[in-house]
C-alpha positions in Angstrom: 2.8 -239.3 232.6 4.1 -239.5 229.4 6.4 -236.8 228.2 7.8 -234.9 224.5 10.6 -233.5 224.4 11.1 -231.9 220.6 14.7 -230.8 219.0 14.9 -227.6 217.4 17.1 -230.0 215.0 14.3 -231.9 214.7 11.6 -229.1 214.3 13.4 -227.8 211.7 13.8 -230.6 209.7 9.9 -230.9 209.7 9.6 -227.8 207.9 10.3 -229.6 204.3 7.5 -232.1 204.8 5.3 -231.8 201.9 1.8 -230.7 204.1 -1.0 -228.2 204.2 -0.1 -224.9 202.9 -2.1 -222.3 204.8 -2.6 -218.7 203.5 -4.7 -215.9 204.1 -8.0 -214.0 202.8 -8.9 -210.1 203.9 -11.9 -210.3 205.8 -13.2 -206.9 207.7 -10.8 -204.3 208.9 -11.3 -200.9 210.8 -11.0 -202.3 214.8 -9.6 -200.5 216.3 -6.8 -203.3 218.6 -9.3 -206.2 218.0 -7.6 -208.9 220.2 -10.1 -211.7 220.5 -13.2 -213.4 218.0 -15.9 -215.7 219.4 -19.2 -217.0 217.6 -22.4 -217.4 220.2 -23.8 -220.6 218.3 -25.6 -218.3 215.3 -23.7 -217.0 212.6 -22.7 -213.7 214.5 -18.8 -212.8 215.1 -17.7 -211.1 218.5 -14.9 -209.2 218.5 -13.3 -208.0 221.2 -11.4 -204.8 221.4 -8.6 -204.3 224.0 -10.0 -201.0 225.0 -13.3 -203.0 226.3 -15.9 -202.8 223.4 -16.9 -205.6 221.9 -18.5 -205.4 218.0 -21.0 -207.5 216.2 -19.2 -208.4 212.7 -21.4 -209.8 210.3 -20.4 -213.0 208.0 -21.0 -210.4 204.7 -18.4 -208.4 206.5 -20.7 -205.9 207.8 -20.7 -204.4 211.6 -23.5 -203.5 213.9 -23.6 -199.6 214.5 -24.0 -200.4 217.8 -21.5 -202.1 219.8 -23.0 -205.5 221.7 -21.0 -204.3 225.4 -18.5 -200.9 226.1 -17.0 -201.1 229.1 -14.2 -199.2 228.4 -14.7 -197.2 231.9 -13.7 -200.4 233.7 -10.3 -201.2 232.3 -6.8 -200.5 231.9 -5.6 -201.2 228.4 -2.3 -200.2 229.1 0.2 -202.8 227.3 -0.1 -206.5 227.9 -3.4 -205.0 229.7 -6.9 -204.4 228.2 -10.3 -207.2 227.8 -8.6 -210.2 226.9 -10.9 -212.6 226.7 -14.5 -213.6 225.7 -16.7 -217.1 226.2 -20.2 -217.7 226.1 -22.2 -220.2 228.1 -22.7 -223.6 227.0 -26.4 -222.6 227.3 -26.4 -218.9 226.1 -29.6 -219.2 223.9 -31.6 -220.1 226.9 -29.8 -217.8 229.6 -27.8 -215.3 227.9 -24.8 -215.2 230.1 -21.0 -214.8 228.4 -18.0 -214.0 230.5 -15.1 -211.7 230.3 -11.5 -211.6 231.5 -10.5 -208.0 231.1 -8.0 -206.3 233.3 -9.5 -203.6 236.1 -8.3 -200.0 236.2 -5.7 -200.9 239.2 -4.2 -203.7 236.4 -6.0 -206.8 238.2 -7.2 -209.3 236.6 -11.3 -209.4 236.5 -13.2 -212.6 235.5 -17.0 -211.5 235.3 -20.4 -212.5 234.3 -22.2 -210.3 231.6 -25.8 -210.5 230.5 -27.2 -210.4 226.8 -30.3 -207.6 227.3 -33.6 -208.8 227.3 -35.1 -207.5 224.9 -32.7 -207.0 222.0 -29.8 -209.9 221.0 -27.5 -207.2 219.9 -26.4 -205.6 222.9 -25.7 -206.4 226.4 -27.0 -205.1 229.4 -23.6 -203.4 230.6 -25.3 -203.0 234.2 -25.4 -206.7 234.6 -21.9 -207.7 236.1 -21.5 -210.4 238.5 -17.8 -210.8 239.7 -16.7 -214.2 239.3 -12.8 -214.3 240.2 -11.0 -211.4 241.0 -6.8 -212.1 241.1 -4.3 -209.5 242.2 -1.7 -208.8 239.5 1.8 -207.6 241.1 3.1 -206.4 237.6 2.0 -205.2 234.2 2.3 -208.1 232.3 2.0 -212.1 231.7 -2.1 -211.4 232.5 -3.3 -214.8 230.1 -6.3 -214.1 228.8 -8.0 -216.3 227.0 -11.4 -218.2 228.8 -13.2 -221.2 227.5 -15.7 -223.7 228.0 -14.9 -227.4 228.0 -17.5 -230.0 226.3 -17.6 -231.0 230.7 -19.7 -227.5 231.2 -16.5 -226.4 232.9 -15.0 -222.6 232.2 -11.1 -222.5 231.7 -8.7 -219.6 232.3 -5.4 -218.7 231.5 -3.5 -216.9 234.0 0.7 -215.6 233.3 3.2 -216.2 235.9 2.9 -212.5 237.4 5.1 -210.1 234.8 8.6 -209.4 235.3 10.9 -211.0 234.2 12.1 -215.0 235.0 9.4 -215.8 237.3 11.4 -214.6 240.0 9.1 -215.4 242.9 8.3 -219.0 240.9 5.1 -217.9 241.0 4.4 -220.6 238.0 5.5 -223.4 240.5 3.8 -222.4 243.5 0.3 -224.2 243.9 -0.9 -221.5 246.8 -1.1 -218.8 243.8 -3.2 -218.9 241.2 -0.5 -217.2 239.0 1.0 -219.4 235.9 -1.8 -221.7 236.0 -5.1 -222.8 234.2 -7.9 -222.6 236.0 -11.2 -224.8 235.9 -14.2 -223.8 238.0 -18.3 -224.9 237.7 -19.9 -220.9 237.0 -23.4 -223.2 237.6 -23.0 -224.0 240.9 -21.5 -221.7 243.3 -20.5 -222.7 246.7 -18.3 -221.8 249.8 -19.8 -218.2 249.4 -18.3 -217.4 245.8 -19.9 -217.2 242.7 -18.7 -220.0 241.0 -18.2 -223.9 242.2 -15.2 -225.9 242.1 -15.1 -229.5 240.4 -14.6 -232.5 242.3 -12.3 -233.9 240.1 -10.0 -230.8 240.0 -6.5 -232.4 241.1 -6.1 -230.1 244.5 -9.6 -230.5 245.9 -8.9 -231.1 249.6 -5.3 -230.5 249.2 -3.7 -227.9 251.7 -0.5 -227.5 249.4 -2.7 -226.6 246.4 -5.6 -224.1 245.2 -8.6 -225.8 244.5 -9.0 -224.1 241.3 -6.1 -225.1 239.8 -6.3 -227.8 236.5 -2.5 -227.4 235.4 0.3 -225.5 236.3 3.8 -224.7 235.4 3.2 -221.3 232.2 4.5 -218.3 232.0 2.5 -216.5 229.9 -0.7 -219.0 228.2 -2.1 -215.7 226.3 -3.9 -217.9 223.9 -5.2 -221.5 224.3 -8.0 -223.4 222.2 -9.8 -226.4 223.0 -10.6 -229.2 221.0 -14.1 -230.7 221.3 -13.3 -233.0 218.7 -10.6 -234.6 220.1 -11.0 -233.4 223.7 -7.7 -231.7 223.9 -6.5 -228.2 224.6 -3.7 -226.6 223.2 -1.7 -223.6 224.7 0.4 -221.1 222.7 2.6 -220.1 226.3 4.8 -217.1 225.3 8.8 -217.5 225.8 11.2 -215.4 228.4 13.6 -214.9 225.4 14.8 -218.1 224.0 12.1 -220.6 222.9 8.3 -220.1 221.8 6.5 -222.8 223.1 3.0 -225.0 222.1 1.9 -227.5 224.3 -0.7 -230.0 224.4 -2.4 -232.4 226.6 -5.6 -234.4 226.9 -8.2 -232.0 228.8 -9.2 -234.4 231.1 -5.4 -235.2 232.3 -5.3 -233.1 235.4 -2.3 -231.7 237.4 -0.5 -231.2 234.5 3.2 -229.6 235.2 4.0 -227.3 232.2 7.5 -226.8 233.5 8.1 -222.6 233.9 10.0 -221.5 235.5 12.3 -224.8 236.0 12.2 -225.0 231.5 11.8 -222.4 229.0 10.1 -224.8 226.1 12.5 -228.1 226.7 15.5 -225.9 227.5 16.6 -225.8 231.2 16.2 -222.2 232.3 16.3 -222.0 236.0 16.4 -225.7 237.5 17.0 -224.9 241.4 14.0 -226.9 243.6 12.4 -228.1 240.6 10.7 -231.3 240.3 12.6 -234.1 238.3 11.8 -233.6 234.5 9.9 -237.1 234.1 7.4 -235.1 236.0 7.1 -232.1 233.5 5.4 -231.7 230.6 7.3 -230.6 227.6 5.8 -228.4 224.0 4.8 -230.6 221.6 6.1 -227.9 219.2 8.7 -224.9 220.0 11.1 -222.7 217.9 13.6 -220.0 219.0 12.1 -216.6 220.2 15.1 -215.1 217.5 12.3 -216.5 214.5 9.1 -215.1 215.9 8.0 -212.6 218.6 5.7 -213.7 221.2 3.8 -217.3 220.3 -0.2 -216.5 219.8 -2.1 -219.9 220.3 -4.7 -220.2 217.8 -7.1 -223.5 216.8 -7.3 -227.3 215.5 -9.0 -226.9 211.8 -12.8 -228.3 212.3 -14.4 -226.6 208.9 -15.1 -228.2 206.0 -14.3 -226.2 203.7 -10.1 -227.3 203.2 -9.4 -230.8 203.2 -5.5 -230.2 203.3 -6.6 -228.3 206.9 -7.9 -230.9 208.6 -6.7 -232.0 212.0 -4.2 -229.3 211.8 -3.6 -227.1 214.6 -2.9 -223.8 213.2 -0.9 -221.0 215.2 1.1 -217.6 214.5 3.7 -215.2 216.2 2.8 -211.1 217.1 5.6 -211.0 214.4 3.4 -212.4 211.6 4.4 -215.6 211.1 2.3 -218.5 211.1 2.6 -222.3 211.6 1.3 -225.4 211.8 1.3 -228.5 214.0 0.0 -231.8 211.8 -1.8 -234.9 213.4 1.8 -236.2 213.3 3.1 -233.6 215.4 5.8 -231.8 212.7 6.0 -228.2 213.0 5.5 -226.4 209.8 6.6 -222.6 209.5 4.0 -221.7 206.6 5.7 -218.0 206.2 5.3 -214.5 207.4 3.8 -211.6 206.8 5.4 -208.8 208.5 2.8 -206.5 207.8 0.5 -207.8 210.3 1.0 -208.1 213.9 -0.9 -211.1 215.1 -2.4 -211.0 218.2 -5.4 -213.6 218.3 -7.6 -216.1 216.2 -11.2 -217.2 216.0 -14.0 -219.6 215.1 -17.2 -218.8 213.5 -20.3 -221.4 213.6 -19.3 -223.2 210.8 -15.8 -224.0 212.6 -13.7 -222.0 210.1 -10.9 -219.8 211.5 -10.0 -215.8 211.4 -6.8 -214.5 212.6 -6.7 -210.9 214.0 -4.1 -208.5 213.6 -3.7 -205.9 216.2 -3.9 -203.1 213.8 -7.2 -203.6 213.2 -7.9 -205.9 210.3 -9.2 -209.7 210.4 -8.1 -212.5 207.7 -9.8 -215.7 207.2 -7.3 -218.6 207.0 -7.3 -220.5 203.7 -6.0 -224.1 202.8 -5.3 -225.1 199.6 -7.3 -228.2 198.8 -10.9 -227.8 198.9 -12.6 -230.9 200.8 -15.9 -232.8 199.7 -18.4 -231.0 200.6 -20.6 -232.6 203.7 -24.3 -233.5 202.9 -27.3 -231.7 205.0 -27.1 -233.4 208.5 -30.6 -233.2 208.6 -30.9 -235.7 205.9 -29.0 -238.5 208.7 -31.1 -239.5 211.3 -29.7 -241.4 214.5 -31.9 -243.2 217.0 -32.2 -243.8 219.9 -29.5 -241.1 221.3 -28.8 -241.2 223.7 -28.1 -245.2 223.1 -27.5 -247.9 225.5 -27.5 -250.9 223.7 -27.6 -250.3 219.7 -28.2 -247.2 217.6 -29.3 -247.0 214.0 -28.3 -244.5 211.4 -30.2 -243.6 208.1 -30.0 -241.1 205.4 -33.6 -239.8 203.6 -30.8 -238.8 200.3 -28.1 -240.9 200.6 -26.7 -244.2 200.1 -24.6 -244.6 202.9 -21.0 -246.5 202.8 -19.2 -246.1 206.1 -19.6 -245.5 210.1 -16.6 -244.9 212.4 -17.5 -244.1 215.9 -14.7 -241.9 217.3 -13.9 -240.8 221.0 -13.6 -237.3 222.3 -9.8 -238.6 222.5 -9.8 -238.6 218.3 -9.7 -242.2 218.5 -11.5 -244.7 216.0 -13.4 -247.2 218.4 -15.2 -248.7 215.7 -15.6 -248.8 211.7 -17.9 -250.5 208.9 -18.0 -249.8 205.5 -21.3 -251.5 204.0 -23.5 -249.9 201.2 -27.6 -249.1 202.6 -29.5 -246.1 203.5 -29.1 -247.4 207.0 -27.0 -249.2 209.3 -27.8 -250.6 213.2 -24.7 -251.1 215.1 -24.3 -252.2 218.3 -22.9 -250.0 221.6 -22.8 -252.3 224.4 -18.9 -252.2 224.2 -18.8 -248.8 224.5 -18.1 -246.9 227.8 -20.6 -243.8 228.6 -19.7 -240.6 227.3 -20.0 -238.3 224.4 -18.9 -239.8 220.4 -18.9 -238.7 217.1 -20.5 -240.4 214.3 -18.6 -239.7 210.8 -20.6 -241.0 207.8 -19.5 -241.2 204.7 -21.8 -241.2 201.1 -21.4 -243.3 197.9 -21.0 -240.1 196.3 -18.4 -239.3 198.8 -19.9 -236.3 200.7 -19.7 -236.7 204.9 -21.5 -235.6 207.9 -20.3 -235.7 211.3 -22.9 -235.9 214.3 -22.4 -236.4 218.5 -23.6 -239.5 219.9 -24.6 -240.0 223.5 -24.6 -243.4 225.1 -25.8 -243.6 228.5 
């Protein structure tokens, strides 16, 4: 595999690069530790409150009286401790199942299976649990949190290396724990007596050295990670033992990834004894010294449409209040701090534009600073047949269209025209089978991006 190793020298230097400058907008405040934000597919906001309620925030700003799911007499919020983590189903609007990772009121941590009530979309039926994946937790800390669904149907979790202090067990390293890992299982199809299914693919299937469940391995504390549908890539923010903050990166469908924990902190040796030669490792695509921030909070590649400057940028912060950027190019951008907030999480509402949380209670919306064309009603673009095996035509019923690139879930242009009609055929025999985007562009310079299938 190919590796990146950054220099802080280097890192640094990247900060004066004219880019994006990212600020912040007051959005809704009185949470009480809001620690998590997820979107169902409608234009609802979950938040997620360590103590184990979970709100319904309106886009005006507004929240539901009544929270959507308490179940504060389940958990132990006690420090790193608390409901960490939200996802909801692929399919939620046809089965109404969302998942939680929360820790249990021994400190373990819980994945489980939660139910939106039958008759009202508001609220959950608290009653409903199904235990998915229970994980004893020898210490207080490193817990993970976050959970997410790939575009594969799959639901990821981040797990920390245990607590204490150095990974002293190399709990991070060993592939009979589940500890310090990310996890992929199939929640549709449960097998071997549990209540979820593993993958086929998943790198230790069969493997009597490794945990089936296992997709990477190798972090010491992944509290926040985001994927990428766009590009098919997930991004961790992995928390430092005291030296270096770290981000990493990696194509979602490169399995058996080796993050490097507890053999590297970031790309700096940290305890090397029985570790695997570093071509084998991993390394952050971004890092800077734990003395600058806090604790690293992972946070989301900018898919709205609202900054143009924002685009493709994968934008992160610190528990301190700093935030930062990562460009397409890679160079690490401190865009500031505010020390008055105390950054603990971000999220993503239907229209793919971000909020970052601040443990206090309050939640920002993230700003750019260039305001990008505005996209045209995807309604108005048509694309037939899709799924497409051997050609596919695209038409507009308002526009005059002047360009088609085809892009992979990698963020790689497969193919481009420019040409000036209200429709265009193009041919996809050359294409392999999978899932595309389509990004037209207008004579009047307005854009719409839409999935293609070809089968």
């Amino acid at each position: 595999m190919k590796k990146i190793i950054p220099l802080f020298a280097l890192l640094f230097l990247a900060c004066s690069i004219q880019a994006q400058v990212v600020s912040i907008e007051p959005f809704a405040d009185g949470f009480s530790s809001p620690i998590d934000l997820q979107n169902a597919g409608d234009e609802r906001l979950f938040v997620v409150e360590k103590s184990g309620v979970i709100k319904i925030l309106n886009l005006d700003g507004t929240v539901n009286p009544t929270p959507f799911l308490d179940i504060q007499s389940l958990i132990n919020d006690a420090g790193e401790r608390g409901l960490l983590g939200l996802a909801f189903h692929p399919d939620y609007a046809t089965n109404g199942f969302f998942y939680v990772h929360y820790s249990d009121t021994n400190g373990d941590t819980q994945i489980s299976r939660f139910s939106v009530d039958s008759g009202n979309p508001d609220i959950a039926d608290s009653t409903s649990e199904l235990s998915i994946l229970f994980v004893d937790q020898p210490a207080s800390n490193h817990n993970g949190g976050s959970i997410a669904f790939g575009t594969d149907g799959m639901l990821y979790i981040a797990l920390g290396d245990g607590g204490g202090g150095g990974d002293q067990d190399n709990n991070a390293q060993n592939l009979l724990l589940l500890l310090g890992k990310l996890l992929r299982i199939d929640v549709d199809n449960p097998t071997g007596g549990n209540n979820y299914g593993i993958p086929a693919n998943n790198p230790f299937v069969g493997n009597p050295d490794g945990r089936d469940e296992i997709w990477a391995y190798g972090l010491r504390n992944p509290y926040r990670f985001s994927i990428d549908d766009e590009a098919g890539d997930i991004w961790i923010g992995d928390v430092g033992q005291g030296s270096v903050e770290e981000v990493n990166k990696a194509p979602l469908s490169e399995a058996g990834i080796n993050y490097g924990w507890r053999c590297f902190e970031g790309s700096e040796p940290f305890n090397t004894g029985g570790c695997p030669d570093p071509s084998e490792l991993t390394f952050p695509v971004a890092e800077y010294p734990w003395s600058a921030g806090g604790s690293v909070v992972g946070g989301y590649v900018y898919r709205g449409s609202i900054y143009q400057d924002l685009q493709e940028v994968y934008i992160f912060a610190d528990i301190d209040g700093m935030i930062s950027t990562v460009d397409s190019d890679l160079n690490y951008i401190d865009q500031g701090s505010y020390p008055e907030f105390f950054w603990v999480g971000f999220g993503e509402d239907i229209n793919e534009e971000l909020y970052l949380l601040d443990i206090t209670g309050s939640i920002v919306k993230i700003q750019g600073s260039v305001l990008s064309v505005p996209e045209f009603d995807k309604n108005s673009i048509s694309i037939s047949p899709n799924p497409a095996s051997d050609y596919v035509t695209i038409s507009s019923s308002e526009r005059i269209l002047t360009s088609i690139q085809v892009v992979d879930i990698r963020g790689s242009i497969i193919m481009s025209e420019n040409f000036s009609a209200p429709q265009r055929t193009i041919e996809t025999t050359s294409l392999s089978q999978g899932i595309y985007m389509i990004q037209v562009l207008a004579d009047d310079g307005s854009k719409v991006t839409k999935k293609l299938v070809v089968q």
